[in-house]
C-alpha positions as CSV (number, residue, x, y, z in Angstrom):
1,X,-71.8,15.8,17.0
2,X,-73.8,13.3,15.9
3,X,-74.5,9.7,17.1
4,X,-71.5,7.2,16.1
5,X,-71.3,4.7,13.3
6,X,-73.2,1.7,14.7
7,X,-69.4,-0.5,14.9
8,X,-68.2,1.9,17.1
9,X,-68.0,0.7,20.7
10,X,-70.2,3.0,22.3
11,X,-71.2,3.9,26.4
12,X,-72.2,7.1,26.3
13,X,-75.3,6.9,29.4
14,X,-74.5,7.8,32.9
15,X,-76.3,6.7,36.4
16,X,-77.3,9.5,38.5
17,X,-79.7,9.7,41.4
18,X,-82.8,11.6,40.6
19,X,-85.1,12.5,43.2
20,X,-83.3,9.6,45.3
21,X,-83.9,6.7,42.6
22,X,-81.4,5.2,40.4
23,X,-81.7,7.3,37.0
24,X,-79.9,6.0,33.3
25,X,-79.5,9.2,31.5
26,X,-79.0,9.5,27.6
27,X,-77.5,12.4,26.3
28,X,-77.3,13.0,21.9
29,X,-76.9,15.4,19.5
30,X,-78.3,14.9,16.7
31,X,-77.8,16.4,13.0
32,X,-81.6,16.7,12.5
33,X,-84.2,19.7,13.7
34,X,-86.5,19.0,17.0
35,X,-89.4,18.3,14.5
36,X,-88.1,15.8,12.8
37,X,-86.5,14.1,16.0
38,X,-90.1,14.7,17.8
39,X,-91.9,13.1,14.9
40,X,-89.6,10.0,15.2
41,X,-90.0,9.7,19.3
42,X,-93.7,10.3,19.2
43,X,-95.0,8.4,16.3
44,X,-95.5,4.4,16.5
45,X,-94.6,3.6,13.0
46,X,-91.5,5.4,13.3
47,X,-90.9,4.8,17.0
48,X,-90.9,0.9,16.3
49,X,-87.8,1.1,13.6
50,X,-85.7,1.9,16.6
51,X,-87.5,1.6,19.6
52,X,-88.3,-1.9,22.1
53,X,-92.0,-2.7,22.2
54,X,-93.2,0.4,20.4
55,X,-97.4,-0.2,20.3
56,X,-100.0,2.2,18.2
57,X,-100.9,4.9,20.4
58,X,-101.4,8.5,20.5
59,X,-99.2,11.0,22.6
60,X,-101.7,12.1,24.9
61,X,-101.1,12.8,28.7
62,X,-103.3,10.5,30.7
63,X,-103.3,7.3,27.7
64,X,-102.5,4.0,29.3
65,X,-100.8,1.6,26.3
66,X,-100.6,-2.6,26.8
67,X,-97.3,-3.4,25.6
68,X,-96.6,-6.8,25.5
69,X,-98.7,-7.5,28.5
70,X,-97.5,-4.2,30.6
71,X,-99.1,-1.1,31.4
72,X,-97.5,1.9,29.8
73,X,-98.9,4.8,31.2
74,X,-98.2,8.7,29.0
75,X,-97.8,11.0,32.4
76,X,-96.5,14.4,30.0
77,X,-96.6,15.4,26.2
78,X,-95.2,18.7,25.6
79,X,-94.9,19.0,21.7
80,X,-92.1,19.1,20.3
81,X,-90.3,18.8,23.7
82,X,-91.0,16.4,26.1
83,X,-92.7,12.9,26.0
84,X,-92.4,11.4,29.3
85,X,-94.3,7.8,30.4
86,X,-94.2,5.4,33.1
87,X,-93.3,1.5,32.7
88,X,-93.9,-0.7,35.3
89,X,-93.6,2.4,37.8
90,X,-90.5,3.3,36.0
91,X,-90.7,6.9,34.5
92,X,-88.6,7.4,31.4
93,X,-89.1,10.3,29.0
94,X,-87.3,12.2,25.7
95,X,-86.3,15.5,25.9
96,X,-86.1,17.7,23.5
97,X,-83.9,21.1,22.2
98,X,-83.0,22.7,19.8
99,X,-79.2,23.1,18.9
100,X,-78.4,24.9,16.4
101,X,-79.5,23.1,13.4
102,X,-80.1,20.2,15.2
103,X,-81.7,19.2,18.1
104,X,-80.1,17.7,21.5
105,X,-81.9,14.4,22.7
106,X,-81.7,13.2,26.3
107,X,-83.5,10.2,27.1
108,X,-83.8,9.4,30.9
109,X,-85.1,5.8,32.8
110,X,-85.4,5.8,36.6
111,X,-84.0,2.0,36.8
112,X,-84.7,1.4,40.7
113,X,-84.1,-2.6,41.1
114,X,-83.1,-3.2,37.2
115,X,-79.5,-4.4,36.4
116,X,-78.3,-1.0,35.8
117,X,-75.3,-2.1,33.5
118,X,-77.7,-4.4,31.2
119,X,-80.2,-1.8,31.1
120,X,-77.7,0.7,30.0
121,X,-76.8,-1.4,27.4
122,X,-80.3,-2.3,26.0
123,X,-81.0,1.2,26.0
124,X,-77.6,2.7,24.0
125,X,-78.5,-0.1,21.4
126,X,-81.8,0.9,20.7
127,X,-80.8,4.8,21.0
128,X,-78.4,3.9,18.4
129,X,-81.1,3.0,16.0
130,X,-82.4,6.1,15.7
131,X,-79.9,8.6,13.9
132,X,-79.5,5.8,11.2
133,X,-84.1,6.2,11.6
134,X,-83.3,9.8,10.9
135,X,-80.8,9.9,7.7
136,X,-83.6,7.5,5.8
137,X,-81.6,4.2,6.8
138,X,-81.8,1.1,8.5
139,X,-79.9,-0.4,11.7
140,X,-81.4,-3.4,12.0
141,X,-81.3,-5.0,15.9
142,X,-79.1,-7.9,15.2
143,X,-76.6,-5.5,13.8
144,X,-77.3,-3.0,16.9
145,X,-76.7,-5.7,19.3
146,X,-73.6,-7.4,18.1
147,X,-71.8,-4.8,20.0
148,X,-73.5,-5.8,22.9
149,X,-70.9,-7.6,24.8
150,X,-68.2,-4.5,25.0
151,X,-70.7,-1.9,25.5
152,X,-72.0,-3.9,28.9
153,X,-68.5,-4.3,30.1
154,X,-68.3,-0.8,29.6
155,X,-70.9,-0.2,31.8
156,X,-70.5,-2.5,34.2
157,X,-67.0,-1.2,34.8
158,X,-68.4,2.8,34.9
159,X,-71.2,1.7,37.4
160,X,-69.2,-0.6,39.8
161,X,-71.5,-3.4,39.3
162,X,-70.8,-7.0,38.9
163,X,-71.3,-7.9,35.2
164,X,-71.8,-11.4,36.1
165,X,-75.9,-11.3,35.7
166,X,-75.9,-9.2,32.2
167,X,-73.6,-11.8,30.9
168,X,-76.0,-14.9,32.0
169,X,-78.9,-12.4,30.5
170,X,-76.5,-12.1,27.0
171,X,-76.2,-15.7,26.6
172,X,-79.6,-17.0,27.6
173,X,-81.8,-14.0,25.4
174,X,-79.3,-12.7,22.5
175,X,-78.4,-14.9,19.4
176,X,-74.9,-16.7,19.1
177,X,-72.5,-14.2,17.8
178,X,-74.1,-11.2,19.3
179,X,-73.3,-11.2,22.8
């Protein structure tokens, strides 16, 4: 299976409790082999066509990254199968098999006081970047997000959460016409 056409409505991340903390977890297959997928999650040039605030960096356990004014910390790099960091003393990693021909992706964020619904969101857009990254295309973000509105209903609905505060974040951050 691979990830849908970029006008599909699309809600594909589920909240579990990891550990006891609020997890978003990402699950794709994708029609391309681990390396290629590890290449495009672990290099900056390519992680920045799909990615929010990629910076240039080197996957190397221990490498603390400023992005955008916040510490990114690389806590595991297990080529070509796990790249794992913390954010702002969020983990959040990709995962990596193989499948078949192609290579199953699940990407995970411990969310803890975040919006769970808009971060869901913000996350299946960019993840929705990628298998366009792969096939040698382009998605670009203002395309990606004009789905934006549906998909954080979606969520908002599957969570239980008020949508209320995604939907003041939509208006106030996200073009006309794309929330």
């Amino acid at each position: 299976m691979t990830a849908p056409e970029h006008d599909e409505p699309r809600a594909y991340g589920t909240l579990e409790t990891v550990e006891g903390r609020p997890t978003l977890r990402f699950e794709r297959s994708l029609d391309h082999p681990i390396e290629r997928v590890w290449q495009a999650v672990s290099t900056p040039s390519e992680l920045e066509q799909f990615f929010p605030g990629a910076a240039d960096w080197t996957p190397v356990a221990g490498e603390v990254i400023d992005a955008g004014g916040m510490s990114v910390e690389v806590t595991r790099v297990e080529a070509p199968t796990l790249l794992a960091w913390d954010f702002a003393g969020q983990p959040q990693s990709f995962e990596l098999s193989a499948d078949g021909d192609g290579c199953r992706l699940v990407f995970t964020h411990v969310v803890d006081d975040l919006p769970a619904a808009q971060t869901a969101t913000g996350w299946e857009i960019y993840l929705s970047r990628l298998e366009p990254h792969l096939a040698g295309g382009h998605l670009s973000q203002e395309e990606a997000h004009r789905p934006w509105t549906e998909i954080h209903e979606r969520y908002a609905e599957r969570f239980g959460v008020d949508p209320e505060p995604g939907r003041r974040w939509a208006a106030e951050h996200l073009p006309l016409g794309e929330a």
